[in-house]
C-alpha positions as CSV (number, residue, x, y, z in Angstrom):
1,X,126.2,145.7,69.2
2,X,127.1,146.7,73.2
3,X,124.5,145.5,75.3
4,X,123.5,148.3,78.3
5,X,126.2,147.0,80.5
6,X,128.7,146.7,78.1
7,X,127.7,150.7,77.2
8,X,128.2,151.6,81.3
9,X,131.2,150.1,81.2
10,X,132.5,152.2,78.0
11,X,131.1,155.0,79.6
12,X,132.6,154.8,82.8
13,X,136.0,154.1,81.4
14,X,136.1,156.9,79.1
15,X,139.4,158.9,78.8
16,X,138.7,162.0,76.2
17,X,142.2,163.7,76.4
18,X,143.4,160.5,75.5
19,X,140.6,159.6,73.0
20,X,141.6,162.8,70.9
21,X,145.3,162.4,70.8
22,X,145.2,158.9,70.1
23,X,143.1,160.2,67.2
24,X,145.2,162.2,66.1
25,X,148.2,159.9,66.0
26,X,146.3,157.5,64.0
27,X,145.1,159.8,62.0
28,X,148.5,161.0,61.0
29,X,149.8,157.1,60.8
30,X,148.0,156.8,57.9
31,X,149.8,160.1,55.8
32,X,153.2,159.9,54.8
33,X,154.0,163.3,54.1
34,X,151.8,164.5,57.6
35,X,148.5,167.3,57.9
36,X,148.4,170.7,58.7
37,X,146.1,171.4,61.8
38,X,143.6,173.1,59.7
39,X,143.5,169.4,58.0
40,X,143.3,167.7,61.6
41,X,140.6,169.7,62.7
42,X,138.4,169.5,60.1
43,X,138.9,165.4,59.3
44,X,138.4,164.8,62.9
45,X,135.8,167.4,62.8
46,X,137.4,169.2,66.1
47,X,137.6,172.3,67.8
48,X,140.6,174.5,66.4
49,X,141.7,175.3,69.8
50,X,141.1,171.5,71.6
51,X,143.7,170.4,68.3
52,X,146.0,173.0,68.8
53,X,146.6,172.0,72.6
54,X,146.9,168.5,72.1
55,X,149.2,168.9,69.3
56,X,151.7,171.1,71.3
57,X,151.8,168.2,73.8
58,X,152.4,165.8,71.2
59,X,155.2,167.8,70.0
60,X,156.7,168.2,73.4
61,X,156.5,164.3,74.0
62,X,157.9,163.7,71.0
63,X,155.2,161.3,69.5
64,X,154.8,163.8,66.7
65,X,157.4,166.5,65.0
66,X,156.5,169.5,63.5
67,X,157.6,170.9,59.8
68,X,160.7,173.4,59.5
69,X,158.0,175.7,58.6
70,X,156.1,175.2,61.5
71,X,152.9,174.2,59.4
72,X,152.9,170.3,59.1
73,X,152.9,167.5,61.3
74,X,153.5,164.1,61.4
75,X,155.1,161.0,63.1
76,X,157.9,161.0,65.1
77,X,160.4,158.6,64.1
78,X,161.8,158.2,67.9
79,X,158.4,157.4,69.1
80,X,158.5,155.2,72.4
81,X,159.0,151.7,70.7
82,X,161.9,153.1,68.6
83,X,163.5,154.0,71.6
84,X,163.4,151.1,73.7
85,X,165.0,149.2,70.4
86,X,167.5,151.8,70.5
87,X,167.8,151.2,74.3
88,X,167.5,147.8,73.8
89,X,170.2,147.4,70.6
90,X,172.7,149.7,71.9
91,X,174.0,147.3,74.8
92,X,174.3,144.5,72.5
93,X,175.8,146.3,69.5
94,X,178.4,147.2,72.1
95,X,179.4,143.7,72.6
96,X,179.1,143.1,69.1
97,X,181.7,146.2,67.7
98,X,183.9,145.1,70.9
99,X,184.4,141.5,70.1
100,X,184.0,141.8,66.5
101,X,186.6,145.1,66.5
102,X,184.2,146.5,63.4
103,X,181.5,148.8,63.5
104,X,178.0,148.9,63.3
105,X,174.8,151.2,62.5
106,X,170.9,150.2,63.0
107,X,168.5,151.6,60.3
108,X,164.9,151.6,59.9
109,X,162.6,152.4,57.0
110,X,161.6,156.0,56.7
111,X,159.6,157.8,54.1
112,X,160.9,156.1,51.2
113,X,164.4,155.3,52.9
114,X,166.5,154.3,55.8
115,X,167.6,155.9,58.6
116,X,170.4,155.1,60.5
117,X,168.8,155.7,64.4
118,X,172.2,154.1,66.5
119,X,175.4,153.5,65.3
120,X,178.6,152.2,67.6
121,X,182.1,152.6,66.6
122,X,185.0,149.3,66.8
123,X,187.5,149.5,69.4
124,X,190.6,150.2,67.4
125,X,192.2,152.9,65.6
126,X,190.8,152.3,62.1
127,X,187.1,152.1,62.0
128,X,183.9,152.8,58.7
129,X,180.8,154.4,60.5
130,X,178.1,155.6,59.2
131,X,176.7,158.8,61.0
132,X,173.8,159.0,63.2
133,X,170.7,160.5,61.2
134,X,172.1,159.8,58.2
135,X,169.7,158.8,55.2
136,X,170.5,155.5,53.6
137,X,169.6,154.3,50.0
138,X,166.8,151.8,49.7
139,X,168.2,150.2,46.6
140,X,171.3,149.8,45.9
141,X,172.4,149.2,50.1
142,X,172.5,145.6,51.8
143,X,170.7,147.4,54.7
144,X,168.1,148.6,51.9
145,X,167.7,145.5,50.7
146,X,167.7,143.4,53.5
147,X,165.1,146.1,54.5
148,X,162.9,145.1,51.5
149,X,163.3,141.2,51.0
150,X,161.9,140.8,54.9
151,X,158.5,142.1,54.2
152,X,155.1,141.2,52.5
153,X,155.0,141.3,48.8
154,X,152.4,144.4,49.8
155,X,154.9,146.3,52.0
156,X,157.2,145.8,49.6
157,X,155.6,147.6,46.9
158,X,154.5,150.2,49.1
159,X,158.7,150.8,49.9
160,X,159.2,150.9,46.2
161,X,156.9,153.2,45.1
162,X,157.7,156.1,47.9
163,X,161.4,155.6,47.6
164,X,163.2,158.7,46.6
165,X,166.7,158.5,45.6
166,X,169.4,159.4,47.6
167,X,172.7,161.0,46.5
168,X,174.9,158.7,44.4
169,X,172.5,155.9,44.2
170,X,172.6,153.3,41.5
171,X,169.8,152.4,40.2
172,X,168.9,148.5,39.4
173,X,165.8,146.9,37.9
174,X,163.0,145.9,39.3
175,X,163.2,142.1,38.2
176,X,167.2,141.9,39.4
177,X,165.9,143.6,42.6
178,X,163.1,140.8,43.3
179,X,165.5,138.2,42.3
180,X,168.2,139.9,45.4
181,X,165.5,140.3,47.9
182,X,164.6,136.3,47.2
183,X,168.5,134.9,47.6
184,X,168.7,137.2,50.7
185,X,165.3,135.9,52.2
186,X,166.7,132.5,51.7
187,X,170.3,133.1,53.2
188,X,168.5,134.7,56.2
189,X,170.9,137.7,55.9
190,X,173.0,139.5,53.2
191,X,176.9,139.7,53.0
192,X,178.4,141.7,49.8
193,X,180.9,144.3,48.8
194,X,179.9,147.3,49.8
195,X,178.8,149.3,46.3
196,X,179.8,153.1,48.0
197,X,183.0,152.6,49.3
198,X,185.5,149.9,48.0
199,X,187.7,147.4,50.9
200,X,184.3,147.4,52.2
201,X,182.2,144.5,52.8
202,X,178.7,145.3,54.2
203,X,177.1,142.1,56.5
204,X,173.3,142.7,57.3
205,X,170.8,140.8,59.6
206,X,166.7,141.5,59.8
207,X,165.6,142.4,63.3
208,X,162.5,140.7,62.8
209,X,158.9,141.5,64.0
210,X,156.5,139.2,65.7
211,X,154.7,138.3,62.2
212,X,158.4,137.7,60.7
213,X,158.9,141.3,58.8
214,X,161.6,143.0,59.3
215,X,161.3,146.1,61.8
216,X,164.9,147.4,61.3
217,X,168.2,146.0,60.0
218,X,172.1,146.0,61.4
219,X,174.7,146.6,59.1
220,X,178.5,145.7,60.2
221,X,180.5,147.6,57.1
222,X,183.3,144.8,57.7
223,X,187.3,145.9,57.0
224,X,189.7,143.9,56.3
225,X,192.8,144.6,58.4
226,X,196.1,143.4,55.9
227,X,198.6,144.3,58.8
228,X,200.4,141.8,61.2
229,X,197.6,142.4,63.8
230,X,195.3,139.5,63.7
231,X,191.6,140.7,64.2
232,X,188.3,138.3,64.1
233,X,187.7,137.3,60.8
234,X,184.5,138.0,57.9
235,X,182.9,134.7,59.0
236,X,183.6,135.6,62.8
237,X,182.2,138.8,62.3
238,X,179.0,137.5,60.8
239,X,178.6,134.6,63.4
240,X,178.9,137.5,66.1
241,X,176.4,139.6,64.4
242,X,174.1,136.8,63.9
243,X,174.0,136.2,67.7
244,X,173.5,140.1,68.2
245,X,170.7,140.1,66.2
246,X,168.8,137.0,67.1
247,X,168.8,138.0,70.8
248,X,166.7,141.5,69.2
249,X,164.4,139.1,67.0
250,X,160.8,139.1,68.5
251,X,160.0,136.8,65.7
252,X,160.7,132.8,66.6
253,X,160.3,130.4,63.6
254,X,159.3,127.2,66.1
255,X,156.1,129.7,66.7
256,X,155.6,129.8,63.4
């Protein structure tokens, strides 16, 4: 328990604005498919009117987006620590697509999925991208899986049973799954033809946390080029990427 000074000091530091929208984004962290106000005001037992405001702000900041149909809210994915990855990956997937002459894309789990949040195209004239805001497959992807062998058992789980399939996935069982996510885990990264479009091959490095989970993943969809022009080859591209990646990594194994 506070003892008096410690309750003068709470006191005199107070914030309530900023008490009730933090509320309210924590209270909205915890529900995957968001809350209408009516259900934000009465779990934090609120005033209609106090929610309403703070909610509009939180909308115009963009911590938190609001339904098509105007009558949910929850999470926004480009929340201020998405961005400064996005700010932060940008410059170095650059250097990457320029050295490398491939493309890349950075995704991030979603709802049940990936979302592809930057995406930077090769230098040349031939190029595979995916697009920005696109919605990636979970399962049967090497940035889905990569995804899913970089976290807890728990999170894992918790990926699996809100995925939602997303058009022309393939399906694979749970046991050959578990067995992918485990070689990938050990390899430290995942290189393998790419199972949507053939002449593909799809290379994909964690970004890792600071507990060693996997915050995001980037993809370089690697071509081939069977001309007389002599481009950086697969194991190039993969060393390049490698680099890109670690220099993103907030998770260091000698502080392990």
């Amino acid at each position: 328990m506070m003892d008096a000074e410690e309750r003068d000091d709470a006191d005199r530091y107070r914030a309530p604005a900023l008490d009730k929208g933090l509320d309210i984004l924590e209270l909205l962290a915890e529900q995957k498919d968001g809350l209408t106000r009516a259900e934000i005001t009465k779990l934090l037992g609120r005033n209609a009117s106090e929610m309403y405001r703070m909610l509009e702000r939180l909308v115009a900041r963009q911590y938190v987006v609001r339904s098509a149909g105007g009558d949910r809210y929850a999470l926004a994915h480009r929340h201020p620590p998405m961005n400064r990855l996005i700010y932060e990956a940008l410059p170095l997937m650059q250097r990457f697509s320029d050295r490398a002459e491939q493309s890349c894309h950075l995704v991030v789990y979603d709802r049940g999925n990936l979302l592809v949040i930057a995406q930077v195209d090769g230098p040349g004239t031939w190029g595979m991208s995916v697009r920005l805001g696109s919605r990636v497959g979970l399962i049967d992807t090497g940035s889905g899986r990569v995804m899913l062998a970089f976290q807890t058992a728990e999170q894992r789980a918790h990926m699996l049973a809100e995925h939602t399939k997303v058009k022309g996935e393939v399906t694979i069982d749970e046991e050959a799954l578990e067995a992918t996510c485990e070689r990938i885990c050990a390899a430290g990264f995942s290189q393998k033809d790419s199972q949507q479009i053939f002449g593909v091959t799809d290379v994909t490095f964690p970004i890792l946390g600071p507990s060693g989970q996997a915050i995001a993943v980037l993809t370089c969809p690697y071509l081939r080029r069977i001309d007389e022009y002599v481009a950086p080859a697969l194991d190039a591209a993969t060393a390049m990427l490698r680099e890109t990646v670690a220099a993103l990594s907030m998770y260091r194994e000698e502080a392990s």
